[in-house]
MISENU-392403 format. One line per field, with one value per residue (C-alpha): residue number from 1; residue in one letter; x, y, z. Coordinates in nm, 2 decimals, decimal comma. Example, Ala and Ser with C-alpha at 12.3 -4.5 7.8 and 13.67 -1.06 7.14 Angstrom:
BEGIN
num = [1  2] $
residuo = [a  s] $
X = [1,23  1,37] $
Y = [-0,45  -0,11] $
Z = [0,78  0,71] $
***
This chain:
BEGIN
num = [1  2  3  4  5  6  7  8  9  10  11  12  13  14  15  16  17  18  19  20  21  22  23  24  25  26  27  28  29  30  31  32  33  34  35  36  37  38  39  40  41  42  43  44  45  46  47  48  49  50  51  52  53  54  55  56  57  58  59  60  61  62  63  64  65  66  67  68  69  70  71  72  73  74  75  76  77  78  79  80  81  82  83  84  85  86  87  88  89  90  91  92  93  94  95  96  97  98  99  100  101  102  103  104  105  106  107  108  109  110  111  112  113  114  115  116  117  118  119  120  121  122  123  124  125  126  127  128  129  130  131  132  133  134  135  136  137  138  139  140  141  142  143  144  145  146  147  148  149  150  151  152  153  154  155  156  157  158  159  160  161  162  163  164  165  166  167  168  169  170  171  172  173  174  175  176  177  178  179  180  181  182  183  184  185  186  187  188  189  190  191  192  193  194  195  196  197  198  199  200  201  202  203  204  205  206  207  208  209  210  211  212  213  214  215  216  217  218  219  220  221  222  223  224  225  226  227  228  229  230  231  232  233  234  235  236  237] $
residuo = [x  x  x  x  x  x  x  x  x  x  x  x  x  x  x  x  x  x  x  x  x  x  x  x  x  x  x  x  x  x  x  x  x  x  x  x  x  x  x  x  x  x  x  x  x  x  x  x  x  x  x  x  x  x  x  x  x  x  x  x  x  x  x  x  x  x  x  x  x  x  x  x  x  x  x  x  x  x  x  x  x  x  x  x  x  x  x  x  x  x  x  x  x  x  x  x  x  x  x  x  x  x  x  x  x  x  x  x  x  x  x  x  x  x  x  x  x  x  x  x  x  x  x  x  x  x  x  x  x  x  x  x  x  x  x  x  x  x  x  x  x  x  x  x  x  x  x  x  x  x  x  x  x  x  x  x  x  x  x  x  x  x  x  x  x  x  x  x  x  x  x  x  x  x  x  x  x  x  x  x  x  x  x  x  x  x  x  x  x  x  x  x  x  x  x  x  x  x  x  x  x  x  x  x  x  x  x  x  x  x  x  x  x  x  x  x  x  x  x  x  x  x  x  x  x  x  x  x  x  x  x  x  x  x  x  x  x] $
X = [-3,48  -3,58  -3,29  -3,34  -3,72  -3,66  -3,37  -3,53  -3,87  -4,11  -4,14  -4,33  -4,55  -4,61  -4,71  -4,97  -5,12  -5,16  -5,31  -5,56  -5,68  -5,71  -5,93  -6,14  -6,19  -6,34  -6,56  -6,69  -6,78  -6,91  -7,14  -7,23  -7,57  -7,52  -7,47  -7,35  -7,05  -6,97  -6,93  -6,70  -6,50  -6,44  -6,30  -6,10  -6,00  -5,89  -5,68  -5,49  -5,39  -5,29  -5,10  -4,95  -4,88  -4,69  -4,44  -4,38  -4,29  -3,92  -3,78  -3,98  -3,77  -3,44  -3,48  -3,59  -3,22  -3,07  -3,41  -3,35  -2,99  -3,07  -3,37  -3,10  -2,84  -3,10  -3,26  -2,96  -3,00  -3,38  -3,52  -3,38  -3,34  -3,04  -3,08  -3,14  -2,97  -3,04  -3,28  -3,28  -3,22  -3,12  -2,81  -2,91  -2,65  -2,69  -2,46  -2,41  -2,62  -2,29  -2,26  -2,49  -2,55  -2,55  -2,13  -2,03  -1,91  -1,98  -1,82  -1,90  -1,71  -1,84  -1,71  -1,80  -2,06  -2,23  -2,44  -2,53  -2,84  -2,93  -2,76  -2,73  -3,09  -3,04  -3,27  -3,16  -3,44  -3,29  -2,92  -2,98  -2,80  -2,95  -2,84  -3,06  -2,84  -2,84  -2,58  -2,50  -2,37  -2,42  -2,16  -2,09  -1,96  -1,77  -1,91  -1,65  -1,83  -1,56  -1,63  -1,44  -1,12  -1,27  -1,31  -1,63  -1,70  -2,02  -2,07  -2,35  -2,51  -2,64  -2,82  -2,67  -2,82  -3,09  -2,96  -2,66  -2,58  -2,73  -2,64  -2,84  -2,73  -2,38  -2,37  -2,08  -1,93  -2,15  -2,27  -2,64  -2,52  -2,30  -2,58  -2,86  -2,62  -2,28  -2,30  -2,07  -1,72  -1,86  -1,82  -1,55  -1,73  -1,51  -1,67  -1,92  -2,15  -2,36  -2,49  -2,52  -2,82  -2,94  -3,28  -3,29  -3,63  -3,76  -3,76  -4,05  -4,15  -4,46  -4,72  -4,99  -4,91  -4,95  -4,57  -4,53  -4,25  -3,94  -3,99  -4,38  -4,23  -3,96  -4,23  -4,41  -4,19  -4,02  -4,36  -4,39  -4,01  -4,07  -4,37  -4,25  -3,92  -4,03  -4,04  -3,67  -3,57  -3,77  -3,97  -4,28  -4,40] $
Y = [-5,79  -5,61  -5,68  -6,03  -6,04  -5,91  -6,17  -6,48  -6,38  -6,43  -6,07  -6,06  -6,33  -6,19  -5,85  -6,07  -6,20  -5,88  -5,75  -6,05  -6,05  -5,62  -5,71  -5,96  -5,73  -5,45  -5,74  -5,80  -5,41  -5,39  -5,74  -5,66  -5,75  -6,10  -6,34  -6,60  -6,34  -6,23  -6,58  -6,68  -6,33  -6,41  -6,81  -6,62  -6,43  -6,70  -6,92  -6,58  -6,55  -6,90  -6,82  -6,49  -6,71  -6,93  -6,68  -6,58  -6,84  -6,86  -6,56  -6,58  -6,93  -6,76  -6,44  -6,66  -6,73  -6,31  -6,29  -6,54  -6,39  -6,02  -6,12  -6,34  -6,03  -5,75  -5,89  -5,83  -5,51  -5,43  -5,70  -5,63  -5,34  -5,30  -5,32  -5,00  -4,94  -5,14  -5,29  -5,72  -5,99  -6,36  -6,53  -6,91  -7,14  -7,44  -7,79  -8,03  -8,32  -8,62  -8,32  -8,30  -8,00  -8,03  -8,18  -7,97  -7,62  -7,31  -6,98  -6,61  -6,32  -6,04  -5,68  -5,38  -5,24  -5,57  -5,71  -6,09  -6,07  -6,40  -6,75  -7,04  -7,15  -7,51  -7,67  -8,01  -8,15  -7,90  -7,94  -7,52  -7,26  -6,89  -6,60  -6,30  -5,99  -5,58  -5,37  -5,07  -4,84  -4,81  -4,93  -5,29  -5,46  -5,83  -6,16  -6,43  -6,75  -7,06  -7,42  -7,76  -7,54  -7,33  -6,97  -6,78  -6,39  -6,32  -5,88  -5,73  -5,45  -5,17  -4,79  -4,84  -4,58  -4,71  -4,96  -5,08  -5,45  -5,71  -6,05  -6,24  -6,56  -6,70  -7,07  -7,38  -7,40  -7,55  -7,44  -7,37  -7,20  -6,98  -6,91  -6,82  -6,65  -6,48  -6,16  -6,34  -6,60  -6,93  -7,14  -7,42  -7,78  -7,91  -7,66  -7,86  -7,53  -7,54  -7,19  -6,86  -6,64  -6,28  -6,20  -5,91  -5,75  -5,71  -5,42  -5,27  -4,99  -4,75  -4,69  -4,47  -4,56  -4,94  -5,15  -5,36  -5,60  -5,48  -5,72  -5,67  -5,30  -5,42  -5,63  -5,34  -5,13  -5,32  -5,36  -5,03  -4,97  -5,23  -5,11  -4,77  -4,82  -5,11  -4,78  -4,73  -5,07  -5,12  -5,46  -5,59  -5,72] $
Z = [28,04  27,70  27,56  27,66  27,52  27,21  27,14  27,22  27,08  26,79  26,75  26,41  26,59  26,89  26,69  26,46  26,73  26,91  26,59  26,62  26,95  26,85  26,56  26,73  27,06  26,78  26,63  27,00  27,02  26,64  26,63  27,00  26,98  26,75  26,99  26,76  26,64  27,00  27,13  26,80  26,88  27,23  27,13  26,90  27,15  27,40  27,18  27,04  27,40  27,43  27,14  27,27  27,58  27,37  27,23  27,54  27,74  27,60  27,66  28,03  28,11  28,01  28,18  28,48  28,63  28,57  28,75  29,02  29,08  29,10  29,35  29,55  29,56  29,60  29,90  30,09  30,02  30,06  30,25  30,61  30,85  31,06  31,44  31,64  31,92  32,25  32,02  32,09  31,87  31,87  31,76  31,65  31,56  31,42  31,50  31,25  31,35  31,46  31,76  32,09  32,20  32,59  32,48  32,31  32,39  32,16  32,31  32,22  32,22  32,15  32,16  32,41  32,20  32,22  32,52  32,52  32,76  32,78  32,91  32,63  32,54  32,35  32,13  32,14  31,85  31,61  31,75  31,76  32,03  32,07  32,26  32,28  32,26  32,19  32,01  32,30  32,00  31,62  31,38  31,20  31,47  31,49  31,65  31,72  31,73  31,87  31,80  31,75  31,73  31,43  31,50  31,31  31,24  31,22  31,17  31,34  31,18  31,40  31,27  30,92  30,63  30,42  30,11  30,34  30,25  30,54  30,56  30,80  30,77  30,71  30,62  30,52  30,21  29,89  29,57  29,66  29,98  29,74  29,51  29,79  30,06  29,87  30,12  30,35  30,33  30,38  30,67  30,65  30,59  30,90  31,17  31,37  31,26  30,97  31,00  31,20  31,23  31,32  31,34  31,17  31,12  30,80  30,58  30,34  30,15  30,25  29,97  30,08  30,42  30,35  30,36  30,09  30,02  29,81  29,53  29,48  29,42  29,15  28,95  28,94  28,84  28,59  28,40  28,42  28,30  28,05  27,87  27,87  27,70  27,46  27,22  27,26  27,26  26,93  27,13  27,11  27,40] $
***
C-alpha cells in the first residue's frame, strides 16, 4: 500500500502542504493571544487539510480494490471459528425461487462423524431448508447435499488450529459470487440450489480482554505499519 501511495501521489505536494498546516499550527501557538491571527491560522489550517485531503484521495480510490480483495480473502481466514465438538449448528439451503419447497426433495448424507439432530425445518417465504446438526469428532469432514439430480459437497470444519481456512457459505456460479466467496468450487447454475450455509460462529481477537473484530485490528496495524516504514519506502504520507 506504500508502494501504491507513493506512485499515484503528489508527493512534493503533499510534503508542502504538510509544511503549511506545520507552520500555521506554530503561528496558532506564537500569536496565541491575537484573536484575529489565531482565527486566520486556524482557516489556514482547514483548507491545507482540504487540500492534503485532495492529494490523497487518488491513491486511496486505487488502493481501494487490492484493499477490497485482501479483506474478501482474509476473512476466510480470520473471521470464523471452526465448530467444537458436539458443538450445534444449522445447515440452510436455499432453492431457487421456480422450486416449492414442500415438492421438492433435498436429501443429506452425511458421514459418521456427523449427527443431523433435527427433522427438515422449511421456510417456505424464503424457499430456505435447515437442519440443525453436531460434528461427533474433529476433522474437515464431507456434506453431500442431493437435489434435482445434482449432487453438492459441502466440508464441515470441526477443532481446526487457529488461521485454518473457513468457508461458510458455498454459492452458484457468477462473477460477484467468485469475487465475494472463492474458498469453495461454485455451485452449477442448473442445481435447483442457489446456496449452502453453516453457521459458523464468529471469530475475534482479545485486546485487554475486550474482542475486537479482525479487520479493526488490520487497519490498525497497517497505520501503524505504514507510518513506521514511510522512512524506508522514502513516502510521504
Amino acid at each position: 500500500m506504500l508502494y501504491i501511495f507513493k506512485l499515484t501521489s503528489d508527493q512534493e505536494g503533499i510534503k508542502k502542504t504538510k509544511n503549511k498546516i506545520k507552520a500555521h499550527l506554530l503561528e496558532l501557538r506564537l500569536y496565541k493571544d491575537d484573536f484575529r491571527t489565531s482565527f486566520k491560522a486556524q482557516g489556514k489550517i482547514i483548507l491545507s487539510n482540504l487540500k492534503y485531503m485532495k492529494y490523497s484521495l487518488k491513491p486511496l480510490l486505487v488502493m481501494i480494490i487490492p484493499i477490497i480483495l485482501i479483506l474478501i480473502h482474509s476473512n476466510f481466514w480470520f473471521g470464523y471459528d471452526s465448530l467444537e465438538t458436539e458443538e450445534q449448528a444449522l445447515l440452510k439451503i436455499i432453492l431457487s425461487e421456480e422450486y416449492i419447497p414442500q415438492e421438492f426433495d433435498v436429501q443429506i448424507k452425511t458421514p459418521d462423524s456427523i449427527k443431523i439432530e433435527t427433522p427438515p425445518l422449511r421456510i417456505n417465504e424464503k424457499n430456505e431448508i435447515d437442519w440443525r446438526f453436531s460434528a461427533l469428532k474433529k476433522g474437515v469432514h464431507e456434506l453431500q447435499i442431493q437435489a434435482g439430480g445434482n449432487s453438492i459437497s459441502k466440508p464441515v470444519s470441526v477443532e481446526q488450529k487457529p488461521l485454518s481456512q473457513i468457508s461458510p457459505v458455498k454459492k452458484r456460479k457468477g462473477f460477484l459470487n467468485h469475487l465475494l466467496y472463492p474458498a469453495e468450487k461454485p455451485i452449477n447454475n442448473n442445481s435447483p440450489i442457489k446456496s449452502v450455509e453453516i453457521t459458523y460462529p464468529s471469530s475475534g481477537l482479545y485486546l485487554l480482554g475486550i474482542k475486537i473484530h479482525w479487520i479493526i485490528a488490520f487497519f490498525v496495524l497497517s497505520i501503524i505499519f505504514g507510518f513506521s516504514l514511510k522512512g524506508l519506502f522514502g513516502v510521504e504520507i
